[in-house]
Each structure stands twice: as C-alpha cells, then as structure tokens.
N, C-alpha and C positions, 0 to 999 in steps of 0.2 A: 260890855262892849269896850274897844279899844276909844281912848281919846284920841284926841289931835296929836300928833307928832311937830314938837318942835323943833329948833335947831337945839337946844339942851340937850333933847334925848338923842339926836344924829352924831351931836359931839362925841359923848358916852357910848354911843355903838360904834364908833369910829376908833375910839382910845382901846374897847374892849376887843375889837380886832386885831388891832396893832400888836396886843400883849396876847391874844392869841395866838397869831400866826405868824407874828415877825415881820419885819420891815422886807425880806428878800420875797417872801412868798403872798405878798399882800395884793399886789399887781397880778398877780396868775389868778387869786384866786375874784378878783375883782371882773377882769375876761370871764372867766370860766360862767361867773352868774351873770355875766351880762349875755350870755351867747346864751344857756339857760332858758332866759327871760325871753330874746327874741327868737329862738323856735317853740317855748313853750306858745308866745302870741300867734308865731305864723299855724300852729296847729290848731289853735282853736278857731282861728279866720277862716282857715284854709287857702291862704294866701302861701303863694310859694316863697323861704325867705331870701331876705333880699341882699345883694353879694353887696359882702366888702371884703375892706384887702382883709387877709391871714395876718391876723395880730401875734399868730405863734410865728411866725420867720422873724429873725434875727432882722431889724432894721439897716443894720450896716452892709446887708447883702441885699436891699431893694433898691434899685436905681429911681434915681429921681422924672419925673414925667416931663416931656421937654417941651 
C-alpha cells in the first residue's frame, strides 16, 4: 500500500517534472491534467462539467470584466 504523501515526496515530484518537461512546457502540461481530472470527476458523477474561462486563449487578448 501506498504511504502518506508528504511535502518531501511533492518536492521531488515537483523537481522530477521540471527536468522532465522543461520550465516552458510545465504549465500546458499542468492544464492539461487538471482538465483531465475535472471531466474524468464530472463522468463518473454524471454531473455536467462545469464552465470556466478557456485557459488555452492567450490572456493578452481577454478583456477584462467591467
């Protein structure tokens, strides 16, 4: 069985990413499992998911909410 996860071991998965996948592509791939994680929940709920903004568009072309 798996132990406890502490901050130790989140460090080390955290540095072991980094030198994985590089500082440019670390953010895409951080999205990518977090969208992942919330349709894989909304399927097994069967809850429809639930909208946020599009984290793939360029921020510099979303205007701000007034």
């Amino acid at each position: 069985m798996l132990g406890n996860i502490g901050p130790m071991e989140m460090i080390i998965v955290a540095i072991i990413a980094l030198v994985l996948l590089g500082p440019k592509r670390l953010p895409d791939a951080g999205r990518s499992l977090g969208r992942g994680m919330r349709e894989f929940k909304a399927a097994i709920t069967g809850d429809e998911p639930a909208k946020l903004p599009a984290f793939d568009e360029d921020p510099s072309k979303l205007t701000p909410a007034a």
